[in-house]
N, C-alpha and C positions, 0 to 999 in steps of 0.2 A: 569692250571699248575702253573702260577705266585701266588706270595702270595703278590709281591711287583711289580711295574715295572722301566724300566730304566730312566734315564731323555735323555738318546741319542735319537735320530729319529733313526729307526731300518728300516732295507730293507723291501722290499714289499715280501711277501711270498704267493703263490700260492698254497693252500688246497691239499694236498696230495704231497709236491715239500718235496725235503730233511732237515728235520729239523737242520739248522745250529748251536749250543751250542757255546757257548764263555765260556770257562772254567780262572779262574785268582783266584786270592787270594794273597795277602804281602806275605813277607818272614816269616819263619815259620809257615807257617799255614796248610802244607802237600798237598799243590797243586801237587807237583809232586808222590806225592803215589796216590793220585785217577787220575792223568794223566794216570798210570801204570796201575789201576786199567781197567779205563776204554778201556785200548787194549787189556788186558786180556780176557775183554768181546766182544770183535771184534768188537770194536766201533771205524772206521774209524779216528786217532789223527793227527791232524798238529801239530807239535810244531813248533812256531816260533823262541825260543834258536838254537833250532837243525838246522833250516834252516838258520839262519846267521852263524852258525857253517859249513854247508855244503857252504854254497858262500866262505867263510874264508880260505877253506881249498884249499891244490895244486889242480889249475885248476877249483876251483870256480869262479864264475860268475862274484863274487866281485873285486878278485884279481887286474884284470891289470886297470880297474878302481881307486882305490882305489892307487894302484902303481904309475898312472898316475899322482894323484889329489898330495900326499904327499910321492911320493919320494920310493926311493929302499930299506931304512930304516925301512921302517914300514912291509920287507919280511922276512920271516922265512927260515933258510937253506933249509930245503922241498921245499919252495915256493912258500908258502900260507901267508895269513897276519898273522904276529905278534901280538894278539890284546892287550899283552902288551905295544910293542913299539907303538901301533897306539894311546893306553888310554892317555899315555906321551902327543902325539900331540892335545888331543880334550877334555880332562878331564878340568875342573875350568872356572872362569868367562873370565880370559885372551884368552881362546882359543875357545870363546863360535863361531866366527864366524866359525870356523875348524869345529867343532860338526856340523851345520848346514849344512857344505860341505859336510859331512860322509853322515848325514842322507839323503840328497839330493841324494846321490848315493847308498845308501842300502835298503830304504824303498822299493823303487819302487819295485827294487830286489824282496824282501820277499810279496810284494803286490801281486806282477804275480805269484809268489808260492803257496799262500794261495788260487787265485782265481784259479788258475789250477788244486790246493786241491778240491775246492768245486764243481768244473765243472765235475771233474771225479767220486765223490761222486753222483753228481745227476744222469750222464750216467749210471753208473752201479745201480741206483735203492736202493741207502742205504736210510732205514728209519731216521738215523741221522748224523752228522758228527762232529768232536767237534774242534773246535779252541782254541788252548792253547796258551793265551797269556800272560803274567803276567803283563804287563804295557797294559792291555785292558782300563781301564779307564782312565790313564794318558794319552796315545798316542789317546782318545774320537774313540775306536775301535768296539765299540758294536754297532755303526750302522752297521756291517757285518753282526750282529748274528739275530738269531731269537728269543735265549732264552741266558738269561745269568746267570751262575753258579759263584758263589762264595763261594771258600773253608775258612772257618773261625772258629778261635776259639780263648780263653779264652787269654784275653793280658800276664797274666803271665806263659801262657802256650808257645806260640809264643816267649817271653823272654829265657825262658828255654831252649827250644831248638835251638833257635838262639846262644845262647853263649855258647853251648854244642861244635859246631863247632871250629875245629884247628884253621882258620884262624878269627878267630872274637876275636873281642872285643865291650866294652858298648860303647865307642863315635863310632866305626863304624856302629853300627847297630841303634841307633841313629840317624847318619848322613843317613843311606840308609831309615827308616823309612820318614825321613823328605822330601823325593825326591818321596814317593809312596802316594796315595790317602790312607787318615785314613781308617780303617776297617769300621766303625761306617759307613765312607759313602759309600762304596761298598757293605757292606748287604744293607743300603737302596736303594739302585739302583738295587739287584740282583734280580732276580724270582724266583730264587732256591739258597738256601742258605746248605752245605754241612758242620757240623758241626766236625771238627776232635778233640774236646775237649773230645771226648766220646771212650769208647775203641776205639778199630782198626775193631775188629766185628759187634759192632754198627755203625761206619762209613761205613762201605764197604757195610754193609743193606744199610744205603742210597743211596750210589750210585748206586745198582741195584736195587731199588727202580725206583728210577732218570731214569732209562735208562730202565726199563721195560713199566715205562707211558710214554714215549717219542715214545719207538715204537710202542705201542699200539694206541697212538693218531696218530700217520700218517696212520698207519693199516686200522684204521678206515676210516679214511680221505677218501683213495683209493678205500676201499671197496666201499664207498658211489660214490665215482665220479666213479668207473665201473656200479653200480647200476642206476645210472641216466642214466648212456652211453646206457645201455639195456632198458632203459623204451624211449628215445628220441630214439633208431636203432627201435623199435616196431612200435612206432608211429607213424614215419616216412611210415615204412612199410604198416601200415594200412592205411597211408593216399593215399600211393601209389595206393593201391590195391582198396581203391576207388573210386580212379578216373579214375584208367583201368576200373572197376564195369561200373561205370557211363558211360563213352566212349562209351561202347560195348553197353551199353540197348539203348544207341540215335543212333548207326547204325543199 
């Protein structure tokens, strides 16, 4: 399935166990349309925006944590975090030990989420399940996955629509490139590389591409470890049967 592989050490995966996907890509590059895509095709999504978004909000996990660490200021009249006022307190080099406090208190958060994601994906028997993370190779997150997907295309493409956006400009996006792993080195680290430089109909074939040999490789998997299971239950059986055989001819 790889064409490339990652330089992360990647979890141990057990032949026929739920294919885990790490789905990422920089900014503009249409990671969130084949995120969308791919639940269109009932393919099990974690997104990790959404789930620091659900701790964030009134009565998130995050909240009185987060309340505790820096104060009643960083609460939103609802009663969820601010993550304006919170940006204020952790944003730049002056407030890098603050950042370090957050993450200290949000990772974990989202870490038990994700594995609660993957633990229930395996119960119910899904052939795949995808982890959408955008900071996968900054936060060295692809030792989760099993296979890693990166959505990429054409720099001046990614440009374009980058500063298409209301709230952008060239030194912001700029500045937020410089904070992400280049492109150049996330195809070389990906297995599956999702090209959105090409129509929208051409991309979307990839991804059901992508996600038709993903479950046909587990498919098979299973097939084969039930196949074994039936040639080892036989075996068994015939060995059984011969040594009742044998028992009975020496009384």
């Amino acid at each position: 399935m790889a064409s490339t592989s990652s330089d992360g050490v990647r979890r141990s995966r057990s032949l026929g166990d739920t294919l885990v996907v790490g789905l990422t890509g920089s900014i503009g590059m249409g990671k969130s349309t084949v995120s969308k895509w791919l639940q269109e095709m009932q393919v099990p999504l974690d997104d990790a925006d959404a789930t620091v978004h659900r701790l964030y909000a009134p009565g998130g996990e995050a909240v009185l944590p987060l309340k505790e660490a820096f104060g009643s200021e960083i609460l939103s009249q609802e009663g969820g975090v601010d993550r304006g006022a919170l940006s204020k307190l952790v944003v730049g080099e002056a407030n890098a030990e603050r950042l370090k406090q957050l993450e200290a208190i949000v990772h974990p958060l989202v870490e038990a989420s994700r594995d609660h994601f993957i633990s229930k994906a395996r119960r119910q028997g899904e052939l795949l399940c995808v982890l959408d993370i955008p900071l996968l190779f900054e936060k060295k997150l692809e030792k989760h996955c099993d296979v890693v997907v990166v959505v990429s295309a054409p720099a001046e493409q990614q440009r374009t629509r980058v500063l298409a956006r209301n709230d952008m400009t060239p030194e912001k996006f700029v500045a937020i490139l410089s904070k992400q792993v280049p492109d150049a080195d996330k195809r070389r680290k990906a297995d599956h590389i999702v090209d959105t430089g090409l129509t929208m109909e051409e991309t979307k074939a990839q991804v059901m591409a992508f996600v038709k040999e993903c479950r046909e490789k587990v498919t098979a998997e299973r097939n084969r470890d039930q196949r074994l299971h039936g040639l080892f239950l036989a075996a068994a059986l015939a060995a059984g049967a011969a040594v009742a055989f044998g028992l009975q001819r020496i009384k």
